[in-house]
VOKOLMI-692180 format. One record per atom (N, C-alpha, C): residue number from 1; residue in three letters; atom name; x, y, z. Coordinates in steps of 0.001 Angstrom, whole numbers, plus 500000, padded with zeros to 6 digits. Layout:
% residues N
    nr   rest   atom        u        v        w
   NUM    Ala     CA        X        Y        Z
...
% end
This chain:
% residues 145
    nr   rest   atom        u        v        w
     1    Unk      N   030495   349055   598844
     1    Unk     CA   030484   350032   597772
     1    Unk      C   030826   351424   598302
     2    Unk      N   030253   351550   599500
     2    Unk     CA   031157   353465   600231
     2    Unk      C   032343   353128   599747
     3    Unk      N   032939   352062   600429
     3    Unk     CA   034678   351759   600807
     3    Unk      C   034984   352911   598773
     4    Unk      N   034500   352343   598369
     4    Unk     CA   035513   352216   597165
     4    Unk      C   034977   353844   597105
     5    Unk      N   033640   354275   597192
     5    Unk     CA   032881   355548   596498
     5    Unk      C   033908   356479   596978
     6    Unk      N   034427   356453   598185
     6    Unk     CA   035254   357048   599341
     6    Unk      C   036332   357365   599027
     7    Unk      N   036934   355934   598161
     7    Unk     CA   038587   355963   598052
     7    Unk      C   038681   357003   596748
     8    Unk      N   037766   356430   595883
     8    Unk     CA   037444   357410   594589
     8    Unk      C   037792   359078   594833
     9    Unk      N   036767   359490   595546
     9    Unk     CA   036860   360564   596039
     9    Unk      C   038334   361479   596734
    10    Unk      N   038582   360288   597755
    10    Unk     CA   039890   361196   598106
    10    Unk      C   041106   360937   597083
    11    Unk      N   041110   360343   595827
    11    Unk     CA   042345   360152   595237
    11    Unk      C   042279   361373   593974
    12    Unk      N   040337   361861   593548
    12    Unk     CA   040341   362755   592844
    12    Unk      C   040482   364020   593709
    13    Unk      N   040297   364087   594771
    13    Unk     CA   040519   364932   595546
    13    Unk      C   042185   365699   595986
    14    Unk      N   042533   364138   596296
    14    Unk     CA   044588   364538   596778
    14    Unk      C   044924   365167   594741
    15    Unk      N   045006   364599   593768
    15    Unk     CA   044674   365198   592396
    15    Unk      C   044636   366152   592109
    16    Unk      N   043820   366605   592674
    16    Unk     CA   043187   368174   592564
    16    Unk      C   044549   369106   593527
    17    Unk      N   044680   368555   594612
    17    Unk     CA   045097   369790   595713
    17    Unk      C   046792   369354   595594
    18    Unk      N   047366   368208   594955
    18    Unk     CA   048304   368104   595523
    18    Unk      C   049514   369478   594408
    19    Unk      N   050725   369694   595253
    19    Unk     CA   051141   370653   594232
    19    Unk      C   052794   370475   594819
    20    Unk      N   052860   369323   595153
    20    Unk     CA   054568   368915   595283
    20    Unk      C   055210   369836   596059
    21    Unk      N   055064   370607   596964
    21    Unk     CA   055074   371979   597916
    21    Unk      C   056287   371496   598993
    22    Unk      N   056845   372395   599309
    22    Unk     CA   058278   372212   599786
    22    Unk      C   057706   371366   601197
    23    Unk      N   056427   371799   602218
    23    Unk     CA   056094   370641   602947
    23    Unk      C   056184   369252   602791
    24    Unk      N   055490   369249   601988
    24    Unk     CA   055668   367627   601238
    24    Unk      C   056545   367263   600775
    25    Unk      N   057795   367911   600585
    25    Unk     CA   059403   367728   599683
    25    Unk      C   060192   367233   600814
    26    Unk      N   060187   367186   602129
    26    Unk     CA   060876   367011   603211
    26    Unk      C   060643   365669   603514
    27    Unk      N   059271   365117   602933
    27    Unk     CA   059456   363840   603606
    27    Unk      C   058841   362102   602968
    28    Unk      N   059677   361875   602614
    28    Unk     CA   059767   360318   601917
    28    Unk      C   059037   359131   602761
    29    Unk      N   059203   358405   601321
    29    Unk     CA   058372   357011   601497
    29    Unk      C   060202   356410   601541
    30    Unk      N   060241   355149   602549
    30    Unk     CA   061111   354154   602600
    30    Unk      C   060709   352881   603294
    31    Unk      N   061605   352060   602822
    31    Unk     CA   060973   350393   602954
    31    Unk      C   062388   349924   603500
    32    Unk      N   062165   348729   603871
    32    Unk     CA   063471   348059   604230
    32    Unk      C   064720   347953   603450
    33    Unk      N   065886   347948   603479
    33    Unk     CA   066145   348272   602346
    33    Unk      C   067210   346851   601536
    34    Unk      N   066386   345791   601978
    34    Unk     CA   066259   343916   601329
    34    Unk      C   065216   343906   601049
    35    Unk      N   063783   344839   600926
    35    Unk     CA   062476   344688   600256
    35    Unk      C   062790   345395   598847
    36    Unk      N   062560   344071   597856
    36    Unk     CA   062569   344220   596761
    36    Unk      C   062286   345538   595717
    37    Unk      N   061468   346112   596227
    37    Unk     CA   060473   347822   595788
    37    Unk      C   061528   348477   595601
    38    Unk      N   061354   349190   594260
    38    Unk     CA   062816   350292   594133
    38    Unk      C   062166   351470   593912
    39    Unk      N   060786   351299   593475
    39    Unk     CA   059828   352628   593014
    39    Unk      C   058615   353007   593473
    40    Unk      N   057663   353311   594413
    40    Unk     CA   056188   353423   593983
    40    Unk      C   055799   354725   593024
    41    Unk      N   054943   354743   592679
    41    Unk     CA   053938   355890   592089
    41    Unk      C   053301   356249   593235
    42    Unk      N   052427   357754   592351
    42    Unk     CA   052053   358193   593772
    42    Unk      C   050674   357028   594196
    43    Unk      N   050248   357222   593140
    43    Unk     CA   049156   356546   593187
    43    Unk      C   049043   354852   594089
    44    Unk      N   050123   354262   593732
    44    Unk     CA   050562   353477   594525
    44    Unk      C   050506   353504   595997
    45    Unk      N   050924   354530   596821
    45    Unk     CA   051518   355229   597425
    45    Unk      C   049816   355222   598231
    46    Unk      N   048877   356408   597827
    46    Unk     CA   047738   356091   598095
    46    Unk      C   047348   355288   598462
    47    Unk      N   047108   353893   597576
    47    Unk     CA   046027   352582   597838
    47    Unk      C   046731   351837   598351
    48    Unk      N   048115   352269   598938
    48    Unk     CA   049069   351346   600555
    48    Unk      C   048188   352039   601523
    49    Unk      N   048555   353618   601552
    49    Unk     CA   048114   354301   602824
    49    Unk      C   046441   354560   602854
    50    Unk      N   045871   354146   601991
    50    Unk     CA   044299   354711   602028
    50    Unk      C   043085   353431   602338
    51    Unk      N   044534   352028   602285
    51    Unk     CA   044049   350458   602334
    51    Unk      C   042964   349967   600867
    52    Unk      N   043057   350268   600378
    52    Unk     CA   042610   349817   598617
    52    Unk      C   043514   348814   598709
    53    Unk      N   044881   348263   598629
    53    Unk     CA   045835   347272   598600
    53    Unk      C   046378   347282   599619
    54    Unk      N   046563   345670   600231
    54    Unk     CA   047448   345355   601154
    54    Unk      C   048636   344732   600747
    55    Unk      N   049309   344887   599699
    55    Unk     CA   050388   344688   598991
    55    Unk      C   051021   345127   598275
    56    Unk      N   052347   345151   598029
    56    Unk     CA   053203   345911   597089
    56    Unk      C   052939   345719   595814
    57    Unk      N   052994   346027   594524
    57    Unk     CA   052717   346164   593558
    57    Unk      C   052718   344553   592921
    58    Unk      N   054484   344155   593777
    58    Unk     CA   054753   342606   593096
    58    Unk      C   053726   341817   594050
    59    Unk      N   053191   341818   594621
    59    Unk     CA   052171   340965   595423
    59    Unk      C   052894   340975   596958
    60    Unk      N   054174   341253   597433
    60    Unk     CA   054680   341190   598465
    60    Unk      C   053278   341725   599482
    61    Unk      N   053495   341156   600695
    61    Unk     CA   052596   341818   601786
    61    Unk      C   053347   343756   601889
    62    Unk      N   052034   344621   602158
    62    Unk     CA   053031   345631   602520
    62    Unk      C   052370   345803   604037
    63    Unk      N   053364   346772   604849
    63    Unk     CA   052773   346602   606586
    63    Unk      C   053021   348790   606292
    64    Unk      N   051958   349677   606128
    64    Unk     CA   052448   350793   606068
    64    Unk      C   052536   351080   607656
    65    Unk      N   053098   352224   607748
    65    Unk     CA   053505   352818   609071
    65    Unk      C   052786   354074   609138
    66    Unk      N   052611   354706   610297
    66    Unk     CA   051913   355792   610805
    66    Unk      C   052935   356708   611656
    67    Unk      N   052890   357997   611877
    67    Unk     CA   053879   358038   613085
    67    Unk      C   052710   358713   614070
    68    Unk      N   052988   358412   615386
    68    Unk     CA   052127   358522   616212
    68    Unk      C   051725   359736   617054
    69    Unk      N   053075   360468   617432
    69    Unk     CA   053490   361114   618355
    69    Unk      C   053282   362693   617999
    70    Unk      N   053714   362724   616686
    70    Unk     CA   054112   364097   615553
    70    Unk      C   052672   363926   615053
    71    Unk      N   051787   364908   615470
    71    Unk     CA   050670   365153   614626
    71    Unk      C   051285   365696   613103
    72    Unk      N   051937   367041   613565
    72    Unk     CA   052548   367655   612153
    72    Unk      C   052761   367126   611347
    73    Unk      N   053925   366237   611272
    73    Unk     CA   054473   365113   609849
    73    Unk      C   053007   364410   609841
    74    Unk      N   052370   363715   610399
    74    Unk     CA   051353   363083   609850
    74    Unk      C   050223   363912   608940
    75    Unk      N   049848   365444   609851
    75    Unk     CA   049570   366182   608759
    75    Unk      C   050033   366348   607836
    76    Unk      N   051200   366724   607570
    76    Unk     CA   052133   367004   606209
    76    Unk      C   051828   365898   604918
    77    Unk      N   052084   364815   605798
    77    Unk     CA   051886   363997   604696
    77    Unk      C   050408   363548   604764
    78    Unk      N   049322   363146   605178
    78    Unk     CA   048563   363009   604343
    78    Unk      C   047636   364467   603400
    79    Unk      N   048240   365379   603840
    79    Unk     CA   047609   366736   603161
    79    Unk      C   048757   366410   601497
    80    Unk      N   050083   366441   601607
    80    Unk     CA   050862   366426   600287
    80    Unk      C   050114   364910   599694
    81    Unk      N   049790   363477   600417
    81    Unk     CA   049470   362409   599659
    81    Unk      C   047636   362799   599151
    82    Unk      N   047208   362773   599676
    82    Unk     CA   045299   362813   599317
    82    Unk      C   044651   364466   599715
    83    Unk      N   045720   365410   599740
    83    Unk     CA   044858   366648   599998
    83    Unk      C   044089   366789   601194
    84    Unk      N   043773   366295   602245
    84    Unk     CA   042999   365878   603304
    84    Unk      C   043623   366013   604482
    85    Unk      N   042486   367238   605531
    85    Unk     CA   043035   367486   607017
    85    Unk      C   043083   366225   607342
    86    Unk      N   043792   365880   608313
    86    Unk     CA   043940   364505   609138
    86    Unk      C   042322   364121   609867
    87    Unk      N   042065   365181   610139
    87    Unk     CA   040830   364519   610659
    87    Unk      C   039827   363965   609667
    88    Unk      N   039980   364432   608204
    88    Unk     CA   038982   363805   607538
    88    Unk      C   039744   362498   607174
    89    Unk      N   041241   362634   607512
    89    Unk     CA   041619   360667   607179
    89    Unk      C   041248   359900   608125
    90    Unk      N   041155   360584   609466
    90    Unk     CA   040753   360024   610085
    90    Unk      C   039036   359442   610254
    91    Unk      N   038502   360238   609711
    91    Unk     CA   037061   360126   609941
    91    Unk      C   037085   358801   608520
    92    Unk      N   037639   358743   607715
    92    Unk     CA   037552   358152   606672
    92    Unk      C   038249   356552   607236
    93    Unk      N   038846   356224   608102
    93    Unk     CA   039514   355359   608448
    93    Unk      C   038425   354650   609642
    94    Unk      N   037682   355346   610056
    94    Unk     CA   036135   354868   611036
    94    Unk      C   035169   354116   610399
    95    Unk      N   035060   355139   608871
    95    Unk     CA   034032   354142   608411
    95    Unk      C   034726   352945   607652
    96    Unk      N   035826   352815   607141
    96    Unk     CA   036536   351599   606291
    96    Unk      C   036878   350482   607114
    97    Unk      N   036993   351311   608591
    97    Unk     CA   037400   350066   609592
    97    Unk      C   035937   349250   610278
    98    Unk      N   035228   350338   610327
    98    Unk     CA   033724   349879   610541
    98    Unk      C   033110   348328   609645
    99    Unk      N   033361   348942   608556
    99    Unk     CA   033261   347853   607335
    99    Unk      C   033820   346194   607174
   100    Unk      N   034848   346663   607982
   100    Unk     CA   036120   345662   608081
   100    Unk      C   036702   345114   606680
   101    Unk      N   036414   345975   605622
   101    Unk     CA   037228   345837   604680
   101    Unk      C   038997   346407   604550
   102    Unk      N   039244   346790   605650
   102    Unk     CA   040704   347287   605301
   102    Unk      C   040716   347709   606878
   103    Unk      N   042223   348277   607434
   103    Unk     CA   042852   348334   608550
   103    Unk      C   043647   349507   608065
   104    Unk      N   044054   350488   609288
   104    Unk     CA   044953   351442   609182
   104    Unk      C   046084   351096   609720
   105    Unk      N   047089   352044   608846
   105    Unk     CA   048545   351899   608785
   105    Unk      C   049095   351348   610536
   106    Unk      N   049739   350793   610542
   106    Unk     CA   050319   350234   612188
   106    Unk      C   050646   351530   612493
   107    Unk      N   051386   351883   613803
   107    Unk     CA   051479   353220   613934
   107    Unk      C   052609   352996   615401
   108    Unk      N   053606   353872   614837
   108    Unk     CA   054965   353791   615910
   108    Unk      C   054903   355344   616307
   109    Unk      N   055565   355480   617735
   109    Unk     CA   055662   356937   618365
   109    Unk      C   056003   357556   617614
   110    Unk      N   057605   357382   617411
   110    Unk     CA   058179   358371   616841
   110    Unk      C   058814   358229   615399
   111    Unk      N   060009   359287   615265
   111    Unk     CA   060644   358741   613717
   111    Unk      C   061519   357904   613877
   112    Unk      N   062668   357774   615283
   112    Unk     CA   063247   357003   615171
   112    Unk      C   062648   355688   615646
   113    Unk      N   061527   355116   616193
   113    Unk     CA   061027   354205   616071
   113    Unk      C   060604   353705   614953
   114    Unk      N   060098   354603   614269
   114    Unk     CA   059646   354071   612808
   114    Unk      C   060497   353395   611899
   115    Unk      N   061868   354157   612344
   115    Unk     CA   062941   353416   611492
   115    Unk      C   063671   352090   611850
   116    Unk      N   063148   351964   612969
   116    Unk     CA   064258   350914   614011
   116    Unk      C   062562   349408   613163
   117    Unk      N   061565   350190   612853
   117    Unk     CA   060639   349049   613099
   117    Unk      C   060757   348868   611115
   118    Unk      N   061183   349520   610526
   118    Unk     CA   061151   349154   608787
   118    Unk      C   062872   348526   609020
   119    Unk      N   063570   348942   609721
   119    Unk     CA   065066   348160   609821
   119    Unk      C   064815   346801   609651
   120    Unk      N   063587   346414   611008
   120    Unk     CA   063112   345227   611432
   120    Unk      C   061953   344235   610806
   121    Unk      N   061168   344949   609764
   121    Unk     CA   060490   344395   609184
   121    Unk      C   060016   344712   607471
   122    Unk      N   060757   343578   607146
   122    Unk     CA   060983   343466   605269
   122    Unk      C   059969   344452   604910
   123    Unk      N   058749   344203   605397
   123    Unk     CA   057695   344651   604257
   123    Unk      C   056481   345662   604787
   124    Unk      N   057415   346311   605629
   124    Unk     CA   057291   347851   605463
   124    Unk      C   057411   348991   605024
   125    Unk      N   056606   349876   605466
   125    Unk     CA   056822   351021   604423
   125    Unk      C   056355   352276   605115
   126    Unk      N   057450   353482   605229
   126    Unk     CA   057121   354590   606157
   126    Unk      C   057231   355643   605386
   127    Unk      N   056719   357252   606530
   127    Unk     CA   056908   358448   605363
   127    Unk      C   058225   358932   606286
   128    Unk      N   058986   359290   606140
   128    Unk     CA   060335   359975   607489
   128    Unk      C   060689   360810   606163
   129    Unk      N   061657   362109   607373
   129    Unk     CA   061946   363291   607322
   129    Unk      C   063421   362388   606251
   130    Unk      N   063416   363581   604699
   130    Unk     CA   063985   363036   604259
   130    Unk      C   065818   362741   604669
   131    Unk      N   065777   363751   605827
   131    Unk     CA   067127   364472   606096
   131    Unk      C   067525   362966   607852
   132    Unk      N   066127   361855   607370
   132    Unk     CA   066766   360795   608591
   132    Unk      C   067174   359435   608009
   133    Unk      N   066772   359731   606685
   133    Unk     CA   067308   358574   605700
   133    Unk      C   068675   357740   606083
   134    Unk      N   068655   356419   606738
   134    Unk     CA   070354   355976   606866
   134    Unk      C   070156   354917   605492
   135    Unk      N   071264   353821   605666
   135    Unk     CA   071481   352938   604927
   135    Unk      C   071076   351764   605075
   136    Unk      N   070492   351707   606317
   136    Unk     CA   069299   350183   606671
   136    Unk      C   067788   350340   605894
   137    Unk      N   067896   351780   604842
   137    Unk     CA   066538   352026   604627
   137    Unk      C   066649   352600   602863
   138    Unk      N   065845   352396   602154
   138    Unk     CA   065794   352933   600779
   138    Unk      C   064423   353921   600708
   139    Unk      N   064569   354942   599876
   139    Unk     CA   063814   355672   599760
   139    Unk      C   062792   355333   598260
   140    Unk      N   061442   354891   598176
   140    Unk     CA   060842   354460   597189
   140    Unk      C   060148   355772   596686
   141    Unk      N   059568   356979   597399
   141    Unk     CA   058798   357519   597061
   141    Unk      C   059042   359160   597217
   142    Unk      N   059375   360049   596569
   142    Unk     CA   059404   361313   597104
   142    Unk      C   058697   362164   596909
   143    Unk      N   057966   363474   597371
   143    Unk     CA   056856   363786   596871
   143    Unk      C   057329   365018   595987
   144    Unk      N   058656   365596   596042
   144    Unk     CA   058810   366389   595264
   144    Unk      C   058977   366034   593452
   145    Unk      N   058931   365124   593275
   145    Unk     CA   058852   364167   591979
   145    Unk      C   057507   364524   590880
% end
């Protein structure tokens, strides 16, 4: 019952703070681009990266991505997705994993790893700089929207 009290919280929370801000305009959600997904919501978007769902909307498995290396972009985006310093996603990802109800996003060094690893696997799903977008990759999610 935390798990969920928790998720509640940071989704009325990202709600509250989010404001589509040119930070958050730089950098997209993309999936493989033979994975079926042509759209998420934001909300969607959330209960991939916050682990509420381990699947795409159509039931597909989803595998989200992390980037490892770049604190910044990881700040960026979870402050534009749930409003939240990284350390409180992080602190929030201790107790959900504690629980063992859910797992955090896999997590690659960099951006171009990130992309070489959604090239490589259908049913992934990353945030990258919108300006690294190629054609092995579709863009599902943007935050300036």
């Amino acid at each position: 019952m935390l798990h969920l009290s928790l998720f509640k919280t940071i989704i009325i929370m990202g709600a509250m703070s989010f404001t589509g801000s040119a930070t958050g305009a730089e950098l997209v959600l993309v999936v493989n681009k033979n994975n079926p997904i042509s759209i998420l919501s934001r909300s969607q978007v959330i209960d991939l990266y916050m682990g509420k769902y381990v699947a795409f909307p159509d039931g597909t498995k989803a595998v989200p991505v992390d980037i490892e290396d770049d604190v910044e972009i990881r700040t960026k985006f979870y402050d534009s997705l749930v409003g939240m310093p990284l350390a409180r996603v992080n602190a929030y990802w201790s107790k959900v994993k504690f629980s063992g109800r859910a797992r955090p996003p896999t997590q690659q060094k960099n951006e171009k790893a990130i992309l070489n690893f959604v090239i490589q696997t259908e049913d992934s799903i990353a945030y990258i700089h919108e300006s690294s977008v190629t054609a092995d990759v579709k863009v599902v999610y943007r935050f300036d929207e």
